[in-house]
PAROFI-915224 format. One record per residue (C-alpha): x, y, z. Coordinates in steps of 0.1 Angstrom, whole numbers, plus 5000, padded with zeros to 4 digits. Layout:
<rs>
XYZ ...
</rs>
This chain:
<rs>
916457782116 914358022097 912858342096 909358262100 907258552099 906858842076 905959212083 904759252051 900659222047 901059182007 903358892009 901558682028 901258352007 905058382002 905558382040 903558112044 905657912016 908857972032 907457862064 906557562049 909857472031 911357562069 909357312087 910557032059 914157072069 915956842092 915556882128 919056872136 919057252122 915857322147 914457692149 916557962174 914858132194 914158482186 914458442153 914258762133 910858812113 911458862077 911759222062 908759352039 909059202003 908959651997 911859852005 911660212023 914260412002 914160662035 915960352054 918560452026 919060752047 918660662080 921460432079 924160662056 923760902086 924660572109 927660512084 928060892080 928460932116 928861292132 930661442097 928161412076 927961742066 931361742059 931161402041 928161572018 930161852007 932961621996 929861401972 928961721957 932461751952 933361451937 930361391912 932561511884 932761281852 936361461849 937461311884 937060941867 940160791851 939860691817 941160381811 941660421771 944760691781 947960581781 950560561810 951860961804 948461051797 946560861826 949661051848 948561411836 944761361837 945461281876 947861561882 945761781867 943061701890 944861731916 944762161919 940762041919 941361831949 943862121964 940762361962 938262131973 940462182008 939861882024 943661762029 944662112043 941762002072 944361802084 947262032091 948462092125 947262412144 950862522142 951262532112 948262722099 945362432098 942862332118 943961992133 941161782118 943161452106 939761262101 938461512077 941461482058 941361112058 938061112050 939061322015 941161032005 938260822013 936061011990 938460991962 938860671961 934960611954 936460781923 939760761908 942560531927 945260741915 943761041922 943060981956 946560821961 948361091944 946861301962 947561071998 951061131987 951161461976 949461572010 949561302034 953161122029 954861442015 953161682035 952161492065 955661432071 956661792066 953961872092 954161592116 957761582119 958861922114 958862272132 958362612129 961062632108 959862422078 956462592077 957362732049 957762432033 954562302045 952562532034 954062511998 953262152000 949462252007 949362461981 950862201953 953562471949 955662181956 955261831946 956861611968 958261241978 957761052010 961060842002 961160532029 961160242011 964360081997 965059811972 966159612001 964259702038 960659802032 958759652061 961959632084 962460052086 964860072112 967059892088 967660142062 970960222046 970460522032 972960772048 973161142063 976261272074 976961602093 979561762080 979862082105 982662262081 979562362058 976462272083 975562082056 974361712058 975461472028 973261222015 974160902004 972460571986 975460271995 974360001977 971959891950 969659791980 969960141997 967960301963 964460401972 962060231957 957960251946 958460641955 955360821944 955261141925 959561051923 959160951885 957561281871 956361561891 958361531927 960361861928 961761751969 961061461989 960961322029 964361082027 964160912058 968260762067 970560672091 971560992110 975060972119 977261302133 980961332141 980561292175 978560952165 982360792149 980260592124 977160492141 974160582132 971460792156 968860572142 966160682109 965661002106 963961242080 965361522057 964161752033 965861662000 965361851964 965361651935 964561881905 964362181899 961862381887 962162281849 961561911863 965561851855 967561631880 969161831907 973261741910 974261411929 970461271923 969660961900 965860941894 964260611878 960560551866 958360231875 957160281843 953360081841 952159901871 949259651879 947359961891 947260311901 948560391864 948260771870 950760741899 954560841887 956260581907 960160591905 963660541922 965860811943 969160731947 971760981958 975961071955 976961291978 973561521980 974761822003 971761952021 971262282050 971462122086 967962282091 966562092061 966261812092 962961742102 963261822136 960361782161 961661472181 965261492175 968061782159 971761822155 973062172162 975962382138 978662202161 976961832155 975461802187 973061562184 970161602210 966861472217 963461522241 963361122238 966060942252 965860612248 966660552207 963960262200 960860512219 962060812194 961560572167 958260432174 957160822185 958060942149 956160622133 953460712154 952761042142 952560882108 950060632113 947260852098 948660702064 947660322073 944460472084 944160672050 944560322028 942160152049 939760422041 940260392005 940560032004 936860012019 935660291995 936560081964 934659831977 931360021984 932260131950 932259761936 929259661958 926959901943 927559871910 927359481915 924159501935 922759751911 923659461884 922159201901 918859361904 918559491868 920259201852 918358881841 919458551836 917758201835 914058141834 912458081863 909257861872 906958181863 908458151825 910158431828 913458511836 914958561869 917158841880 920658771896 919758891928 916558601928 919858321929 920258251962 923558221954 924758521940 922258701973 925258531989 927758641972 927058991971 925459022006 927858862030 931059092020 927959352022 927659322057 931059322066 931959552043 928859792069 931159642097 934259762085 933260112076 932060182115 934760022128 936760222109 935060542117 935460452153 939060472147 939160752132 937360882157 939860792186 942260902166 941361252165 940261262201 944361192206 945161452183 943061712200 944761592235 948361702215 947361992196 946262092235 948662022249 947461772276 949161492258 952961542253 953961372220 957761342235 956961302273 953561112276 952060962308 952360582310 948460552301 949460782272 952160562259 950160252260 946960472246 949560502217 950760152212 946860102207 946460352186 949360202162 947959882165 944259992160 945760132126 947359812119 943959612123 941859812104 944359882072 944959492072 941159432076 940059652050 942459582022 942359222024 938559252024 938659471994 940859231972 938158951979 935159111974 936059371943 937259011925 933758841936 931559141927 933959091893 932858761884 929458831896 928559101866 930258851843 931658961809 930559311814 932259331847 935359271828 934859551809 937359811818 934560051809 932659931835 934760031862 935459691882 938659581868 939859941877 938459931915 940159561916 943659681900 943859991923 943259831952 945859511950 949059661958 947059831991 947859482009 951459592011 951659982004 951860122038 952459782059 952359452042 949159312058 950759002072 953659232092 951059462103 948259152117 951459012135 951659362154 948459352163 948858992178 951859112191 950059392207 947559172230 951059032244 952259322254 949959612255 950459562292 954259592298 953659922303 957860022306 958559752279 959659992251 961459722227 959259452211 962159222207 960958862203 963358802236 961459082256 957958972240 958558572256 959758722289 956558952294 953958752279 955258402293 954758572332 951458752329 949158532307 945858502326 945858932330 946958952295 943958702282 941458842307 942259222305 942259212265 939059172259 938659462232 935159542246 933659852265 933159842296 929159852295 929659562267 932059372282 929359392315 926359222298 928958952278 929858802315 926258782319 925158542291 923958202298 924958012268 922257762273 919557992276 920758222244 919958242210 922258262183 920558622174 921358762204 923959052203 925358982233 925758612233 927158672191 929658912210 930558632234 931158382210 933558582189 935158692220 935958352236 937358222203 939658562202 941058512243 941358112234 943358182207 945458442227 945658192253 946957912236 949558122221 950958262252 951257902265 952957782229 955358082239 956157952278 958057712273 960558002264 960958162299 964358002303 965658042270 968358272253 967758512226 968358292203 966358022213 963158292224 963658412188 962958062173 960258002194 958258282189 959058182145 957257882153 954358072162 953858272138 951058122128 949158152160 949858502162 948358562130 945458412137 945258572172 945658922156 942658792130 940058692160 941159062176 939559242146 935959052148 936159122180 935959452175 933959432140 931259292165 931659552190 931359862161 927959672146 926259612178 927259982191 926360152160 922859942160 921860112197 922060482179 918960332157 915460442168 914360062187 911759912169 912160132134 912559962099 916160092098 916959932129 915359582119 917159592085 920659692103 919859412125 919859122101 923159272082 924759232119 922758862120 924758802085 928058922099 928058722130 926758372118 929458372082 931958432109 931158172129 930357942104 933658052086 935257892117 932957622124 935757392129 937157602158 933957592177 933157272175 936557182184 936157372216 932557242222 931257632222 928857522193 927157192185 926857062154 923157112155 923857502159 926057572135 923557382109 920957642123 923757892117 923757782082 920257762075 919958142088 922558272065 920658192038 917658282056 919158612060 920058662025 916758612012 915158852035 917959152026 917759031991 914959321981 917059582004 920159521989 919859861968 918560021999 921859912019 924260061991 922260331988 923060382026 926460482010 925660761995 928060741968 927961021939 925560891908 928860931884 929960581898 927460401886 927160561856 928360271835 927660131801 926459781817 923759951835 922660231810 922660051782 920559721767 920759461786 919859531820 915859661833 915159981826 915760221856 912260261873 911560591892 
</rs>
């Protein structure tokens, strides 16, 4: 396969080279039909712009404002500080970020904001172009800390929120323990009611109980969000299930409060200017109304009441309103890695290394192999940032339901609570997605600047350190794909409430075929022209035949794992829970083939707002081209397993990957330019100094 033609009129003898070299290859990798001409040798810097708007999406006014904002040399970390310095240059910034305003976006209408969660999200996003600490500092500081004030309190904790959104009060979001991080509904730390004093006591019962990887809890925390085990008088000893508190920890002097134990982390792999430390508590009394009480409360007699009944639904509901924080991370995570892409790109086409058979030497980007390197993870990394804003996108559409009261956070419709198990496992995907494709790529775009990449100087090492511990801060990636998988089982068991691996057999084991043909992941008009493809009359550059082909491996995979599960119908607990162990695996990998799906679904969506026929649209094309065919070459095996793709097509697939790089090769400044990050980024020693081409205007 090859791209045969060229649009461009003054690179006509190199056209007619590459068309030459293409009809000496084998014919087992024969030409597909409609093949994609190959772009102009020239780039139009205004594609730059078309396509930032496509990434932009409808904010991109808001998303402009926050560049000018960020394009502050003061923002950047320095990586010469030390730990206590590194911590103050980020908390300093911090009353910079708290004016900028863009977290306070977020707030719910009740309590004084104007209910725009994506804008707030995108703010983190922003910063972590920047500074990793800075934008995680400030996650905590106002979406851990004071989302959880907002999302989980009431009109009586206003107060509270709004000193949160003022940085009047620094604050902990204090989940995690030494012992249950993942597993939340297994916490130990305790809350007692003691109605003699309204007060409740908090407790830390063992070594594992003490919180752990609390951010802002070392330093600058002055209260924190303790999520425990809620238990009452009228309870005798059992617990209510997690619930959160307000808790101080210091006062204003920055001195222990009584009863509390605070540790620091000390230095970490990354985020240095992030005071992580350990809470542990004796005997904390606390006011009964410090409870954050939007889905549950306890009254001055230790009445414990609730608008959700059923213990398990209150749990997930409360989760649920705190899935904005996955969604934050995944933001970040892909920012880093535009970050990382564009200084590498940048690199490649300034550097030079190697003469080549002109005499003179070639840049990086001429390599075919380091096109590859650099341009693959480039096109998913396009993938990823519109599947994210898509997202983000439902996600506020929700909100504005709740915040208008058509959709009842503590009562929802059926379709509501099923829109909302979606919505928690939409999260999950694209926080998994994101970080695990940041950790790849930010090493890859490492190794290809070389020495100077490994220049802290130079920003990489910093993007790459930052970004490692996002695999498992908010959801370790592996927990959080299982959900996902464990979503297309039982998405459709609408009154099914507890995901119990007995419950998840039982459902899944008597519904397959609806569950495999109704979880398709695709729009409707999509989903339409996929049942329409002919597979022997389509060409691997279709869009609709590429969705098809990542579809059918994604309901396969789902298919095969609900029959590995079936053989469980008859089983106890015990046995259903060993079964569903031994497919771990398979869910995994059915959670993985879930998010191409929809990584198809947001390219190929996102390519239709493009002007048919333009530049832009031709260029976007080919990134989606790239996308599609690494993926299915990345699971070649799979298709060929399954007789979807013949050996001789996935050769061609092959061919037009490299094909594909060589044509986006001269573009590849145009397509990080597309993300519109602020100049400062770039602003490195490696490309502003000897050693690199001169910047040409």
């Amino acid at each position: 396969m090859a791209l045969l033609k060229t649009q461009s009129k003054d690179s006509s003898a190199a056209s007619s080279t590459e068309a030459n070299r293409a009809n000496l290859r084998s014919t087992t990798a024969q030409a597909e039909p409609r093949s994609p001409r190959r772009l102009p040798k020239t780039p139009k810097p205004s594609v730059a712009t078309e396509l930032g708007n496509l990434l932009d999406g409808p904010h991109a006014a808001f998303r402009q404002e926050l560049r000018e904002f960020i394009n502050d040399p003061e923002l950047f970390p320095h990586p010469d500080l030390s730990v206590a310095e590194q911590r103050a240059h980020t908390f300093n910034n911090l009353a910079k970020v708290r004016d900028f305003g863009g977290f306070q976006k977020g707030l719910r209408r009740d309590n004084g904001g104007p209910g725009k969660p994506i804008l707030s999200t995108f703010t983190l996003e922003g910063l972590a172009w920047v500074d990793g600490s800075l934008a995680i500092k400030s996650g905590v500081q106002w979406g851990l800390w004071g989302g959880a004030l907002d999302q989980l309190g009431t009109e009586r904790h206003i107060e509270w929120v709004q000193k949160a959104a003022s940085l009047e009060l620094p604050g902990c979001f204090a989940m995690t323990e030494r012992g249950h991080g993942s597993d939340v509904q297994s916490l130990e730390t305790t809350a007692n009611y003691d109605p003699e004093t309204d007060e409740f006591i908090i407790n830390t019962p063992s070594d594992t109980a003490v919180k752990n990887y609390i951010g802002n809890a070392a330093q600058d925390g002055r209260a924190a969000v303790v999520f425990t085990q809620l238990m009452t008088p009228e309870s005798d000893g059992r617990t209510h299930g997690v619930h959160a508190i307000i808790v101080p920890i210091r006062d204003e002097q920055g001195n222990a409060l009584p009863g509390i134990t605070l540790g620091d982390h000390g230095h970490k792999g990354g985020l240095v200017g992030v005071d992580n430390g350990t809470l542990r508590f004796d005997n904390v009394h606390v006011p009964r109304v410090n409870l954050l009480n939007r889905f549950a409360d306890v009254d001055e007699n230790g009445r414990y009441s609730s608008p959700i009944e059923n213990p398990n639904a209150r749990f997930f509901t409360m989760l649920g309103t705190l899935i904005r924080g996955r969604m934050g991370v995944a933001g970040a995570a892909g920012a880093a890695t535009e970050a990382s892409l564009d200084i590498a790109v940048r690199y490649a086409n300034r550097r030079r290394q190697f003469e080549g058979a002109t005499g003179a030497e070639k840049h990086l980007i001429d390599h075919r192999q380091h096109r590859r390197r650099l341009l693959i993870p480039l096109a998913r990394s396009y993938a990823l940032h519109l599947l994210h804003n898509q997202i983000l996108e439902r996600y506020q559409e929700m909100n504005d339901s709740q915040e208008a009261g058509s959709w009842s956070v503590t009562t929802p419709t059926e379709e509501q609570k099923y829109a909302s198990r979606e919505m928690e496992s939409l999260a999950g995907a694209i926080k998994a997605a994101q970080t695990q494709h940041a950790i790849r790529t930010i090493q890859e775009c490492r190794e290809a600047c070389g020495g100077a990449g490994y220049m802290s100087e130079n920003r990489l090492t910093t993007y790459r350190a930052d970004s490692d511990v996002f695999a498992t801060f908010e959801g370790d990636n592996t927990v959080l794909i299982q959900m996902v998988g464990k979503n297309l089982l039982t998405a459709y068991g609408r009154a099914m409430n507890d995901m119990s691996p007995w419950d998840t057999v039982r459902y899944a084991a008597t519904t397959a075929t609806e569950v495999v043909r109704r979880r398709t992941g695709f729009t409707t008009r999509l989903q339409g022209l996929v049942d329409l493809v002919n597979p022997n009359e389509a060409s691997l550059f279709d869009a609709v035949y590429q969705a098809k082909l990542i579809d059918d491996r994604a309901q396969s995979v789902l298919l095969s794992l609900v029959r590995r599960i079936q053989p469980a119908r008859k089983a106890d607990k015990v046995q259903a829970a060993a079964i569903v162990d031994q497919c771990q695996d398979h869910l995994i990998a059915a959670g993985w083939a879930r998010v191409d799906t929809l990584l198809v679904q947001a390219m190929i969506e996102a390519e239709d707002r493009l002007e048919v026929g333009s530049l832009a649209r031709q260029v976007f094309e080919q990134l989606r081209h790239l996308f599609v065919l690494s993926t299915l070459v990345e699971h070649a095996g799979w298709y060929q397993e399954h007789n979807l793709l013949p050996a001789g097509r996935m050769k061609a697939a092959r061919a037009a990957i490299n094909d594909l790089v060589d044509s986006l090769a001269p573009w590849s400044v145009v397509l990080v330019d597309a993300f519109g990050l602020p100049s400062e980024v770039s602003n490195i020693p490696m490309l502003t100094e000897a050693g690199v081409d001169p910047l040409r205007d």
